[in-house]
N, C-alpha and C positions, 0 to 999 in steps of 0.2 A: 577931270582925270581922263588919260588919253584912253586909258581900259575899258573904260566902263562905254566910252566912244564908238569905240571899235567892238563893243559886245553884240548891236543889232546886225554886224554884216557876217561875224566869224560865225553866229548866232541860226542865221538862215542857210548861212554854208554848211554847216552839221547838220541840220533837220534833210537838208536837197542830199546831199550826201549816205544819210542814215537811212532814207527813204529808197536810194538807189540800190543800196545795198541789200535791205530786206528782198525785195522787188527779186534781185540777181540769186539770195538762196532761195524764196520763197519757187520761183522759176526752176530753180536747179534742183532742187527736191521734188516737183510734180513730174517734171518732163524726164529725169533720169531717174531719180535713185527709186523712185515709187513705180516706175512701169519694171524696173528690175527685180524687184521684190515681187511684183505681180506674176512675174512670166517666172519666175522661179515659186512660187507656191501652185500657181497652175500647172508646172511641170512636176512637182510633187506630186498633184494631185493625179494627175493622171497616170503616174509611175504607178501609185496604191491604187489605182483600178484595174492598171494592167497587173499587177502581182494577184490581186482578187478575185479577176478571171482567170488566172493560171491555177489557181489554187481549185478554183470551182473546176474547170476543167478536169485539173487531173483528180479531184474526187469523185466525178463525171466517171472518170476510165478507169478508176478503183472501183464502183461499183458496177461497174458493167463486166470485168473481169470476175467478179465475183459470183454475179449472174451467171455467165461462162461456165464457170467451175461448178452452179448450182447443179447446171444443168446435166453437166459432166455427169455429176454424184449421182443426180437421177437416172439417169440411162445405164448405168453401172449397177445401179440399185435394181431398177425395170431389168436388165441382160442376166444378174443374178435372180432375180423370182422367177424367170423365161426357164432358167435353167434349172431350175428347182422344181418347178412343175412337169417341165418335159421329164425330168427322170423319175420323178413322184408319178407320172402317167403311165411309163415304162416300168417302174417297179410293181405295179396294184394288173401289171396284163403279166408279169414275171409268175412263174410257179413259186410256191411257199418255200421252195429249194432256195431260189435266189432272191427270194423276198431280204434274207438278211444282208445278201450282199451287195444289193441294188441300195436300202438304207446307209451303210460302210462308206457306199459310193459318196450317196447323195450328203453325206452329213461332211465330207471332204469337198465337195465343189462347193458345199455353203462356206463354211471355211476359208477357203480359198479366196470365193466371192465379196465375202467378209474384209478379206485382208488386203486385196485391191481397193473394195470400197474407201477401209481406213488408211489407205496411200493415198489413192486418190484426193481422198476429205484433207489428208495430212499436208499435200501438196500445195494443194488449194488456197488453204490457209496461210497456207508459207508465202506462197505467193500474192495473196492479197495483204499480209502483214509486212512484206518486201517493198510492194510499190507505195500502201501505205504510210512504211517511216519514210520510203525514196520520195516523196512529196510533202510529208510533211518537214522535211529536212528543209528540199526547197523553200517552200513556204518563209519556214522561221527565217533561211537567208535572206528570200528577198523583202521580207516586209520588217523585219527588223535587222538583218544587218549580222544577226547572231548565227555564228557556227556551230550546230550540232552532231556529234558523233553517231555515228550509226547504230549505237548499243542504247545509248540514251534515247534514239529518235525509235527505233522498235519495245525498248520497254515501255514507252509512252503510248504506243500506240495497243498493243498487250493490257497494258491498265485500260484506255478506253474501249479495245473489245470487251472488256471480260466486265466492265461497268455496264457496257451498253448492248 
C-alpha cells in the first residue's frame, strides 16, 4: 500500500515540525510573556511599599501633631497653675477685707483656665481625629482601591481611639 509507504517520510515531517513549534511557544512564553508578568508583579510590589510608607508617614505626622497639642495642653495647664498661685500669693498678702474677693477672683481665672484648657484639649483632638480619618481615608484608597467617606473614615477612627 502506497499509505503505509509514505507514513516514514510524512512521519518525520510531524515529529521536525512538532518539535519546531514547541521550541517557537516554549521561547515565546520565557522571553515575553513571563518577563511581563514579572515586571508587572514587581511593579505591584513596589506600588504596596510605597502606599506603606505613605501610610507610616503620615501616622509619623499624626502622631507628632499630637505631641504638639500634648504639649500645647501642658503649657496651658503650667500658665493656668502660674496663674493660680500668683493670685493665691496676692490673696494670703491681701487683708481679710479682700481675702473674699481675691478668692471670687481666683476661683474665675480657674474657670476660665479650665475652659481654654477644655478648648484647647477639644481642639486638639479634633485635629488629630481630622488628620487621622484624612490618612486613613488615604490609605484604604491606595492600598485597596476603596473609597471612603469621611464620616465613615472618622467613626473608625473614634472607635479605635476610644478602644485604644
Amino acid at each position: 500500500m502506497p499509505q503505509l509507504a509514505q507514513l516514514l517520510l510524512v512521519y518525520q515531517s510531524q515529529w521536525f515540525w512538532l518539535l519546531i513549534t514547541l521550541a517557537v511557544i516554549y521561547f515565546g512564553i520565557g522571553r515575553i510573556i513571563v518577563p511581563g508578568v514579572e515586571k508587572t508583579v514587581d511593579d505591584r510590589d513596589a506600588r504596596i511599599a510605597a502606599d506603606l510608607a505613605a501610610a507610616e508617614q503620615a501616622r509619623q505626622a499624626a502622631a507628632t501633631a499630637e505631641e504638639g497639642w500634648q504639649a500645647r495642653i501642658a503649657a496651658v495647664h503650667a500658665e493656668a497653675q502660674a496663674t493660680a498661685a500668683e493670685a493665691r500669693a496676692q490673696a494670703a498678702a491681701a487683708a481679710e477685707k479682700q481675702l473674699a474677693a481675691a478668692d471670687a477672683e481666683l476661683a474665675q481665672r480657674a474657670h476660665e483656665a479650665n475652659a481654654r484648657l477644655d478648648e484647647a484639649r477639644n481642639a486638639a483632638l479634633a485635629t488629630v481625629g481630622d488628620v487621622a480619618a484624612e490618612a486613613a481615608r488615604e490609605i484604604v484608597a491606595k492600598i485597596s482601591g476603596a473609597s471612603v467617606s469621611e464620616d465613615e473614615a472618622r467613626s473608625a477612627v473614634k472607635a479605635a481611639m476610644a478602644h485604644g
